[in-house]
Each structure stands twice: as structure tokens, then as C-alpha cells.
C-alpha positions as CSV (number, residue, x, y, z in Angstrom):
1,X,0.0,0.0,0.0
2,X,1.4,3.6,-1.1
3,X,2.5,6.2,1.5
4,X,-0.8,8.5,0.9
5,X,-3.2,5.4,1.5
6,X,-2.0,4.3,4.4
7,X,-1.6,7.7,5.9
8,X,-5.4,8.7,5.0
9,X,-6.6,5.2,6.6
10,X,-5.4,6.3,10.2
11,X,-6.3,9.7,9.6
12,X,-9.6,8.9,8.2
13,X,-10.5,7.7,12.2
14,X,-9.5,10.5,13.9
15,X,-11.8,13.1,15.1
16,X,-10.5,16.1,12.9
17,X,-11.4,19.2,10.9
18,X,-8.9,19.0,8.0
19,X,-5.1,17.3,6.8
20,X,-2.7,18.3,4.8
21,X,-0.1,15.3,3.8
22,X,3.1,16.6,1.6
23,X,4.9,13.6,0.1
24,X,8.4,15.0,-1.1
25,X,10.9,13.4,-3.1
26,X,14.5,14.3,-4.5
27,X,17.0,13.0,-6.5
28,X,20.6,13.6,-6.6
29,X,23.4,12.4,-9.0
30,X,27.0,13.7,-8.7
31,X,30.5,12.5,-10.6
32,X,33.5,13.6,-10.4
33,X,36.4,13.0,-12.8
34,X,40.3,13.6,-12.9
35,X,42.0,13.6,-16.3
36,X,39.3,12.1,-18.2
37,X,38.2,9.3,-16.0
38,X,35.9,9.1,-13.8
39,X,36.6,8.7,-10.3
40,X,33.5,8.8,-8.4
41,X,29.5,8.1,-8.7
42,X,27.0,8.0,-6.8
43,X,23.4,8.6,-6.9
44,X,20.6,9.4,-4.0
45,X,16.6,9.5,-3.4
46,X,15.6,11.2,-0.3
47,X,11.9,10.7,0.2
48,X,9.4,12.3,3.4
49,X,5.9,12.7,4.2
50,X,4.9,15.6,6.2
51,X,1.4,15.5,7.9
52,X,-0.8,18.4,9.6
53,X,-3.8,17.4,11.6
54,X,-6.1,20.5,11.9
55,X,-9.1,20.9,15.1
56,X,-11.0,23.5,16.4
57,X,-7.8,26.1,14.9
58,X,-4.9,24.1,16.3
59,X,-2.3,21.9,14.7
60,X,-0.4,18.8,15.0
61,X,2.9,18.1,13.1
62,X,4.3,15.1,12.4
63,X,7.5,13.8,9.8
64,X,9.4,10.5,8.9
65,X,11.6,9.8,6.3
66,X,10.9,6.2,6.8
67,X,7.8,5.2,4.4
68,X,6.9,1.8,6.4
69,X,3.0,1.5,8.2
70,X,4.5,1.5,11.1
71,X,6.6,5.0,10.9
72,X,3.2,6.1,9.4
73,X,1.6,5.2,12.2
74,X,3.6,6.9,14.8
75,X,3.2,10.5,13.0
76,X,0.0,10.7,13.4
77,X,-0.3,9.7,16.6
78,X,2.5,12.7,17.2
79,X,0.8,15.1,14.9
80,X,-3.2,14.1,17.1
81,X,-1.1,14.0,20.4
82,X,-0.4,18.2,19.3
83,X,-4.2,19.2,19.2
């Protein structure tokens, strides 16, 4: 199950006003070379989901960079514990 669909599942129960859920993802590449060959690769993804949990005008926070249901889980049990 994606990152958005498990994160609207255990936000779905929660006794809310509104969410917000930002799923950001980056990609880096970098080489370098010395007289023509090259000496170094290497290549990175960095991926996060950033939830806000809205109720009666306040707001809970919550991030992971760790895209399993159980990190899921926990940030929105943070994000409800800050309303």
C-alpha cells in the first residue's frame, strides 16, 4: 500500500477538521572526474511525508523519512497527540 493510502486510513479515524499530507521526493546524481576518468558516482533519493492534523484552529505536526505503516503510524499519533 502507497505512503498516501496508508496515511489517510489512520487519519480517516481520527476526530479532525482537515489534513494536509506533503509527500516530497529528491533525486541527486554527482561525478566527479580527474584527467578524463571518472573517479567517483554516486546517486541518492531522499523521500518524506509531512502530515498536519487541523481541530478547532490548532495543529499537530508530524514527519518521517521512513515510508513503512509502522513510521506512518507513529506521525500521526505525534501530529493528534499536538491538538
Amino acid at each position: 500500500m502507497d505512503p498516501i493510502s496508508v496515511l489517510k486510513d489512520k487519519i480517516g479515524t481520527l476526530p479532525i477538521d482537515d489534513y494536509e499530507i506533503c509527500l516530497v521526493e529528491s533525486r541527486s546524481f554527482s561525478t566527479e572526474a580527474k584527467e578524463g576518468q571518472i573517479e567517483f558516482s554516486q546517486e541518492a533519493v531522499e523521500r518524506g511525508v509531512a502530515i498536519r492534523l487541523f481541530k478547532e484552529g490548532r495543529c499537530g505536526f508530524g514527519f518521517t523519512s521512513d515510508l513503512g505503516v509502522g513510521p506512518l503510524a507513529r506521525i500521526v499519533a505525534i501530529a493528534s497527540q499536538g491538538l
